[in-house]
C-alpha positions as CSV (number, residue, x, y, z in Angstrom):
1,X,8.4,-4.0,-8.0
2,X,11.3,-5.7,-6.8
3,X,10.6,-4.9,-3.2
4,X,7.0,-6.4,-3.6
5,X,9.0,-9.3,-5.2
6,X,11.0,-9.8,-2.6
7,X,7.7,-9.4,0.1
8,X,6.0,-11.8,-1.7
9,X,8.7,-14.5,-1.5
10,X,9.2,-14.0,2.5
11,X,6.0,-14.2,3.0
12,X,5.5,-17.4,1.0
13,X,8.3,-18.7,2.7
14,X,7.5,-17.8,6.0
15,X,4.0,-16.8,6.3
16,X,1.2,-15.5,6.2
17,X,1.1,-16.6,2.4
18,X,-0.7,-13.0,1.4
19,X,-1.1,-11.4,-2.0
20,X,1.2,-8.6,-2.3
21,X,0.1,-5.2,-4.4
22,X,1.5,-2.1,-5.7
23,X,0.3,1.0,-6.2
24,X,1.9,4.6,-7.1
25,X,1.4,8.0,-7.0
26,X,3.0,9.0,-10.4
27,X,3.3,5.7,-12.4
28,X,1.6,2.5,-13.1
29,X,0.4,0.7,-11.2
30,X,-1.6,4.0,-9.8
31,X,-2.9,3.4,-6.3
32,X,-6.8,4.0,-7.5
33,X,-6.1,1.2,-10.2
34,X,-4.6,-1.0,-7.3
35,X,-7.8,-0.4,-4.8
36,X,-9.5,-1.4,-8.2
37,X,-7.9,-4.7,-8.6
38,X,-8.1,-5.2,-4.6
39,X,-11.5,-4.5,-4.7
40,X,-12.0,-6.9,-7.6
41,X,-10.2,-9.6,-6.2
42,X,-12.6,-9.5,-3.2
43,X,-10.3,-8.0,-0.9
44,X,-11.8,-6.1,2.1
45,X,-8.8,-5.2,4.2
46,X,-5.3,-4.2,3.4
47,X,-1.9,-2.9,5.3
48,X,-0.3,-0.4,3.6
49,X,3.7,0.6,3.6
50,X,4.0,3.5,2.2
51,X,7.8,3.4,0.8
52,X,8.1,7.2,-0.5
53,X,11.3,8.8,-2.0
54,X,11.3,11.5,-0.1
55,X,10.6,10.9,3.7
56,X,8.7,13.8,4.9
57,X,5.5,14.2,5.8
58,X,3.9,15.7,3.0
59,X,4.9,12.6,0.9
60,X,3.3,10.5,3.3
61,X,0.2,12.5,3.1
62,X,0.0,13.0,-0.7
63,X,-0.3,8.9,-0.6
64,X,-2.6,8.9,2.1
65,X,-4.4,11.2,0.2
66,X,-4.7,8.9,-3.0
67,X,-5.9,6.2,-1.0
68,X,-8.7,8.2,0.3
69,X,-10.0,9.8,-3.5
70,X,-9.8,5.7,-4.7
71,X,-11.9,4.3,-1.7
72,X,-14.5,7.1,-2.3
73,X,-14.5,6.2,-6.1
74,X,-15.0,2.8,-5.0
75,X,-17.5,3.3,-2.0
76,X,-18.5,0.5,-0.2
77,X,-16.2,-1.9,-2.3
78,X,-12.9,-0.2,-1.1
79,X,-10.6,-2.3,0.9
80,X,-10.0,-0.6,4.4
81,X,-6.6,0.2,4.4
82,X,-4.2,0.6,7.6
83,X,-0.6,1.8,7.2
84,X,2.2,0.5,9.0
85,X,4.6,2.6,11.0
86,X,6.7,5.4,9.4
87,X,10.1,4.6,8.5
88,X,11.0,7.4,11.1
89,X,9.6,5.4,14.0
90,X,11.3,2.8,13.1
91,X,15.1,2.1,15.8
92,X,17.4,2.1,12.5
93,X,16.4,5.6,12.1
94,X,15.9,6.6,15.9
């Protein structure tokens, strides 16, 4: 929460001033509930970071995963979502 904290205050600061959400695989706030709330809000698109404990690709898929069951719960409501970059591509980890 303190990372989306800390998101939130750059991008007040800086721009674009956008909502910032959380969502988890294991723990409130669960991503379905999230996509809920998005949905709720009126929100129709989304970027995603997915910020996993373990960096491998089967965590990144198990979230990718979540996403997918929530948006078909929701239907035509869900917020599209696109995902940044893996950590792995990014040059600190190159």
């Amino acid at each position: 929460m303190a990372q989306a904290d800390s998101l939130r205050t750059v991008l007040v600061r800086e721009g674009p001033d956008l909502p910032v959400y959380v969502g988890m695989r294991h723990w409130e706030p669960y991503v379905g509930d999230t996509l809920t709330a998005m949905a709720d809000a009126g929100r129709r698109r989304s970027v995603a970071i997915v910020l996993a404990a373990h960096r491998s690709p089967p965590s990144w898929e198990a979230y990718l995963a979540k996403v997918q069951e929530a948006q078909g719960r929701l239907g035509d409501a869900a917020p599209s979502v696109d995902y940044a970059g893996t950590w792995s591509d990014h040059p600190l980890f190159i």
